[in-house]
N, C-alpha and C positions, 0 to 999 in steps of 0.2 A: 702174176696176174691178180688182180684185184676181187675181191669177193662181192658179192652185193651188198652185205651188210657194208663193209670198207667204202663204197662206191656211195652208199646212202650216206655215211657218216662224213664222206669226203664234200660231197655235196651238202650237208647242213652247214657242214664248216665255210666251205665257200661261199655261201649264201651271206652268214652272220657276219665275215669279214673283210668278203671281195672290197667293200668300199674304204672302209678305213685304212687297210693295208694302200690299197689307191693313192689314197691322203698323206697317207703319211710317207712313200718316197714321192710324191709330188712335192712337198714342203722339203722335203732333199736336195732334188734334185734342178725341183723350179719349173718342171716340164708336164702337166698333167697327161699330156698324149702319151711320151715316154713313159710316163708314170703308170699307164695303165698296161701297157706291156710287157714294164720290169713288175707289175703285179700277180700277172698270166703265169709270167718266169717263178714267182716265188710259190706257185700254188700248184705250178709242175713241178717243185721240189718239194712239197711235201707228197704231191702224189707219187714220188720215187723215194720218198723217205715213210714208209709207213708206222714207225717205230715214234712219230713227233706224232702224228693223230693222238686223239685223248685229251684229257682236260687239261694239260698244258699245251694243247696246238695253237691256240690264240699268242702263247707267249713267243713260241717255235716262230712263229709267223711274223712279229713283231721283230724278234732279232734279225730275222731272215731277209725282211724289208728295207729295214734301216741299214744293214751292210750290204745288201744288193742298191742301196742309194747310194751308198759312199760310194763301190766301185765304181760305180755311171760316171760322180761327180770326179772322181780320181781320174776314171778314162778318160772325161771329157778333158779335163787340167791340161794332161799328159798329150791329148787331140790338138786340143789350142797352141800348146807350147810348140811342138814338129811342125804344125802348120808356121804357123809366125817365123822359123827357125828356115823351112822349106820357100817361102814366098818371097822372105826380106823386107816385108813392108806389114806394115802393120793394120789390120783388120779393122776396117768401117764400123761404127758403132751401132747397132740395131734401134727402134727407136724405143724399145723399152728401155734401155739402158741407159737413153738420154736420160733417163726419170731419176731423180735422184733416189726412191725407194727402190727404183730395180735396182742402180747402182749399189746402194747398201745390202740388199740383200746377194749378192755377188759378194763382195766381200765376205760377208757370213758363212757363204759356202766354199770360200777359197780358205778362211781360216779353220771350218769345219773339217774340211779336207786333209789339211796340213796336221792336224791335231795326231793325239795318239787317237786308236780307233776306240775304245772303251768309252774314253772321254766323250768322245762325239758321239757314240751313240748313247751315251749316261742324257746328254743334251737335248738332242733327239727326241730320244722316247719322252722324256721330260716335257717338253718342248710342243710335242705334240700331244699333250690334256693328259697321259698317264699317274697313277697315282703311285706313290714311292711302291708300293706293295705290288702293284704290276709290274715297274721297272724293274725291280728285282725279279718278281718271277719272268721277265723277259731275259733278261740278263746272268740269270742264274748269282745272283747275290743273296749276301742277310738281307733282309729290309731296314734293321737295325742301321747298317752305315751306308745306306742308300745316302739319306741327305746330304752326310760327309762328302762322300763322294762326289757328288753332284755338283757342290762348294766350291771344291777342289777343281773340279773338270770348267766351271765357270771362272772361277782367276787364272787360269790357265788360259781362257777363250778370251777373257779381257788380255791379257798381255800380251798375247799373238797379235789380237787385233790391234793396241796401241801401236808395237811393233814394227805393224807392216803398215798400218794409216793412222796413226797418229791421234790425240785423244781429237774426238766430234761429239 
C-alpha cells in the first residue's frame, strides 16, 4: 500500500508527464485514443513499480512508453496478419491510408516494428524532441555513444525501409 507521501509524489509525477508520455506512444503507435490508455497502462506500472519514482521516473516512464508502443504496434502487426490469414481476402483500406502521409507513416511503423527493439526505441525517444542526455538517461546508456548509436539505429531503419519499399 502506498504511503501518502508516495501518493503525492506519484501524482506530481503524473501531472508533469501524463501528456508527453500520451505523445509519445501516440507518435508509436499512430492512435491518440489508444495512446491515452497504453499511457494510464504505463503509470499503473510505475504505480506497482515504486522503486522507478525519484529523479529518474521521467526516464523509467519514457522507456516504459516507447516499449509499451512497440508491443501495441507488434500486437497490432501480428492482429492484421491472422486476420488477413483467417478472412482470405484482403482488408478495405481506411481513408487515412488512402493519404499518402498516412500510407508512409505505416510503413515507418511496420519498419519500426520489425527492427531490433533498442534501435527503435534509440529512434523513438530521439524522434520524439529528446536530447542525447535524456535518451541515454532513458535508456540507461553513456551519453558519450548515444549519437553513435542513434547513427547506427538509422542506417539500419534506412535499409529496412529500402528493403521492403524501395528507395522514395
Amino acid at each position: 500500500m502506498a504511503t501518502d507521501e508516495t501518493s503525492g509524489d506519484f501524482e506530481t509525477v503524473f501531472h508533469a508527464h501524463y501528456d508527453r508520455i500520451a505523445r509519445a506512444i501516440a507518435r508509436v503507435t499512430g492512435d491518440p485514443a489508444r495512446a491515452e490508455e497504453l499511457a494510464v497502462e504505463v503509470f499503473w506500472k510505475l504505480w506497482r513499480n515504486p522503486q522507478a519514482m525519484g529523479e529518474k521516473a521521467g526516464a523509467w516512464l519514457y522507456r516504459t512508453a516507447v516499449r509499451t508502443g512497440l508491443n501495441e504496434l507488434r500486437h497490432r502487426v501480428r492482429r492484421a496478419r491472422y486476420e488477413r490469414l483467417s478472412d482470405g481476402a484482403a482488408r478495405s483500406p481506411t481513408p487515412e491510408e488512402a493519404h499518402a502521409s498516412a500510407e508512409e507513416q505505416e510503413h515507418v511503423r511496420r519498419v519500426l516494428a520489425s527492427m531490433d527493439r533498442r534501435q527503435a526505441e534509440l529512434l523513438l525517444l530521439r524522434g520524439s524532441g529528446l536530447k542525447y542526455e535524456e535518451v541515454a538517461a532513458a535508456l540507461n546508456l553513456n551519453p558519450a555513444g548515444v549519437g553513435t548509436l542513434i547513427s547506427r539505429a538509422q542506417q539500419a531503419f534506412r535499409k529496412e525501409y529500402v528493403k521492403r519499399y524501395g528507395q522514395q
